[in-house]
C-alpha positions as protocol buffer text, in pm:
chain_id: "A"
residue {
  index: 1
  type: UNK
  ca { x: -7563 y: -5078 z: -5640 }
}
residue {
  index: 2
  type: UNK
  ca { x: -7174 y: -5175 z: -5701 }
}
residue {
  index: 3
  type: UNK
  ca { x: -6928 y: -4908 z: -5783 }
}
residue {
  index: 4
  type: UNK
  ca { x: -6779 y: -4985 z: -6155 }
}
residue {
  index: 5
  type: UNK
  ca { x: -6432 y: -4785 z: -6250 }
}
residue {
  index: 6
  type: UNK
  ca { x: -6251 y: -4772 z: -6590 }
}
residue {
  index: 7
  type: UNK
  ca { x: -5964 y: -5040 z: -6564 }
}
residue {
  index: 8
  type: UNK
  ca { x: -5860 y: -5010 z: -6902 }
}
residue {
  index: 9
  type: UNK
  ca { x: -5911 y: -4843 z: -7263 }
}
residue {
  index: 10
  type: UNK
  ca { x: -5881 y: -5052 z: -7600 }
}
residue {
  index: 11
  type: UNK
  ca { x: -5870 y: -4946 z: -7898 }
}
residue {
  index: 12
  type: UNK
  ca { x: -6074 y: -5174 z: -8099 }
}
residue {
  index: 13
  type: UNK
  ca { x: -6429 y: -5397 z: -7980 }
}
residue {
  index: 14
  type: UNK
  ca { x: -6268 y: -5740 z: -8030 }
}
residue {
  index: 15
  type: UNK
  ca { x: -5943 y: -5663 z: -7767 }
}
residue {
  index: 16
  type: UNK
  ca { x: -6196 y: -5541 z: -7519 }
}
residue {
  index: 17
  type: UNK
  ca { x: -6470 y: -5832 z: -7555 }
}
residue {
  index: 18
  type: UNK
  ca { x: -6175 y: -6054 z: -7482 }
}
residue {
  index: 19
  type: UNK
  ca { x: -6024 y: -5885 z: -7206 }
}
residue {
  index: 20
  type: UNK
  ca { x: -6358 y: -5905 z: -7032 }
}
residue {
  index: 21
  type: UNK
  ca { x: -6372 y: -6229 z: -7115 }
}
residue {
  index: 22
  type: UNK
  ca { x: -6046 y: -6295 z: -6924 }
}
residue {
  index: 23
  type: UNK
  ca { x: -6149 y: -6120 z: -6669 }
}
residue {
  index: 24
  type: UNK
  ca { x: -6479 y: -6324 z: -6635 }
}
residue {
  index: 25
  type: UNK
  ca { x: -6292 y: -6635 z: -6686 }
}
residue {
  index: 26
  type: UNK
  ca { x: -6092 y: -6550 z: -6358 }
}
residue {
  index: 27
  type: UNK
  ca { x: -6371 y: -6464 z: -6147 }
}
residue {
  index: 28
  type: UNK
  ca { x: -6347 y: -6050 z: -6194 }
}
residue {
  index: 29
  type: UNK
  ca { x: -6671 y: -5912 z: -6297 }
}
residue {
  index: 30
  type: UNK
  ca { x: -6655 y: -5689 z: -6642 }
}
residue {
  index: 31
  type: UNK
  ca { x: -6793 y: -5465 z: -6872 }
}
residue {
  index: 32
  type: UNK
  ca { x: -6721 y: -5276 z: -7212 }
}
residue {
  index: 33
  type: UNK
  ca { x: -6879 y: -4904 z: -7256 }
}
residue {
  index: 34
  type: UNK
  ca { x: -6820 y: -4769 z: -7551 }
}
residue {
  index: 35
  type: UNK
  ca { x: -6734 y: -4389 z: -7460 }
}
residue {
  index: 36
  type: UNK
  ca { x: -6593 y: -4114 z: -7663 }
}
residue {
  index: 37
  type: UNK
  ca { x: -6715 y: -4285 z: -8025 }
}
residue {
  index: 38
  type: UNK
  ca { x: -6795 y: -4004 z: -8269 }
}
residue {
  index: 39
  type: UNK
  ca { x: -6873 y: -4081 z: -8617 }
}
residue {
  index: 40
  type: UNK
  ca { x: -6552 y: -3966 z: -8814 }
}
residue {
  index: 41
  type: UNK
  ca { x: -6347 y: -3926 z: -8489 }
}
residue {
  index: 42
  type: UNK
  ca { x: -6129 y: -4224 z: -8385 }
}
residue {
  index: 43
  type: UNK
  ca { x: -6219 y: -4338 z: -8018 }
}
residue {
  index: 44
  type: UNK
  ca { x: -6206 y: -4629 z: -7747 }
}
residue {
  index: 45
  type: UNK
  ca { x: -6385 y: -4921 z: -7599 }
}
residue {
  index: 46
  type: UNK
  ca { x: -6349 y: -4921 z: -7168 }
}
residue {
  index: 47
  type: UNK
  ca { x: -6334 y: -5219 z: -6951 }
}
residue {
  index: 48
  type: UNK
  ca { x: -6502 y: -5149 z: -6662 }
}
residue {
  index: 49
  type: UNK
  ca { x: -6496 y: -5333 z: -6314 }
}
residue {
  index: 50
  type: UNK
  ca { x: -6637 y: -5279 z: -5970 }
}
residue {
  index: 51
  type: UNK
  ca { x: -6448 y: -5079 z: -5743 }
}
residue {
  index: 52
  type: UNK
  ca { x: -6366 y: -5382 z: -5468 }
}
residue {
  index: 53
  type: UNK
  ca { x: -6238 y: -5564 z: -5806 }
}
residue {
  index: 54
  type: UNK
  ca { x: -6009 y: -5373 z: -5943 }
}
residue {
  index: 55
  type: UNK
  ca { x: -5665 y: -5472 z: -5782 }
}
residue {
  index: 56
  type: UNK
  ca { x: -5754 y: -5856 z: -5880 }
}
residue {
  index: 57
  type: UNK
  ca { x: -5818 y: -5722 z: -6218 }
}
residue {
  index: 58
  type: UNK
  ca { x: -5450 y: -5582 z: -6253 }
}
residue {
  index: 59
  type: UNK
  ca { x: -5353 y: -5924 z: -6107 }
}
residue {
  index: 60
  type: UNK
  ca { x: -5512 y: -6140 z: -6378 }
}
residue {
  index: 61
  type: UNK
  ca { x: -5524 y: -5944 z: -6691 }
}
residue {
  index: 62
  type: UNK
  ca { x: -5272 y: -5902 z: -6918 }
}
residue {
  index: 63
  type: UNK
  ca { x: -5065 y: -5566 z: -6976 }
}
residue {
  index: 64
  type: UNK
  ca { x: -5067 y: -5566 z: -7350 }
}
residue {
  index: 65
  type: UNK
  ca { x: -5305 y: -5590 z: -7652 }
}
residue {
  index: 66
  type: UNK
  ca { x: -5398 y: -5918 z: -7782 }
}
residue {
  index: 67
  type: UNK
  ca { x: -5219 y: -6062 z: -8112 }
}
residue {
  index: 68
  type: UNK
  ca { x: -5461 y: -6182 z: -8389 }
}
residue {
  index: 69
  type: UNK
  ca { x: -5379 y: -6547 z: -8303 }
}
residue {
  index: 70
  type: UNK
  ca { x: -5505 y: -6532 z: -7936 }
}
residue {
  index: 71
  type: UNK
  ca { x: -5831 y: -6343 z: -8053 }
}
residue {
  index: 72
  type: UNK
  ca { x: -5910 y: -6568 z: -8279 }
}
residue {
  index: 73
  type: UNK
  ca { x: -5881 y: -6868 z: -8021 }
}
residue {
  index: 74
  type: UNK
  ca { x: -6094 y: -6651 z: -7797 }
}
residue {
  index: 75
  type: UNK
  ca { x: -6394 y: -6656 z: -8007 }
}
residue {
  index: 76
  type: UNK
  ca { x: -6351 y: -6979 z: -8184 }
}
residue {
  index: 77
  type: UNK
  ca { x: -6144 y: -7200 z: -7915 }
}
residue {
  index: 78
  type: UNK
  ca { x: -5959 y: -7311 z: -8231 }
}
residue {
  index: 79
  type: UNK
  ca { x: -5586 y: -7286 z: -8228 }
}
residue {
  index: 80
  type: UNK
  ca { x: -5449 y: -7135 z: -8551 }
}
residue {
  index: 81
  type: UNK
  ca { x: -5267 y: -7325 z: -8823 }
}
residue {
  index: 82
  type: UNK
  ca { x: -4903 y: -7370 z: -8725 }
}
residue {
  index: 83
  type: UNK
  ca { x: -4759 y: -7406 z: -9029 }
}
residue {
  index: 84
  type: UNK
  ca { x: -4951 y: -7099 z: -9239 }
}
C-alpha cells in the first residue's frame, strides 16, 4: 500500500479536480480529499500524491490558482471566446 501526502490545499472543488488532472496528465498519480469541510465553516479541498511522487509533482504543477478561462478549457477542451 503506497504512501499518499498532502501536496497542496485549494480552496474550491473545480481548482483541485484540475490540478489532479494536470498532475495525471503528466504521469503523477492524484487525489482530492475533501478535509476540514464543516457545514457553515469555510474549508479546503487537498491534492494528495504518493510519497515517491511528490518532488515530480512540484516539478509539473503549477504554483498558482487557475483563472476561469483555463478551468473552463479543462472541463470542456473549448477555448474561450476571444473577443467577449
Amino acid at each position: 500500500m503506497e504512501d499518499w501526502q498532502q501536496f497542496r490545499r485549494i480552496p474550491d472543488q473545480p481548482s483541485a479536480h484540475a490540478l489532479v488532472e494536470v498532475l495525471l496528465a503528466n504521469g503523477v498519480p492524484a487525489r482530492v480529499e475533501a478535509q476540514n469541510l464543516l457545514p457553515g465553516v469555510e474549508g479546503y479541498f487537498v491534492v494528495v500524491v504518493p510519497t515517491a511522487f511528490l518532488h515530480r509533482a512540484r516539478w509539473v504543477a503549477p504554483e498558482s490558482q487557475f483563472k476561469e478561462s483555463e478551468l473552463v478549457f479543462l472541463a470542456t477542451g473549448e477555448l474561450p471566446d476571444a473577443s467577449g
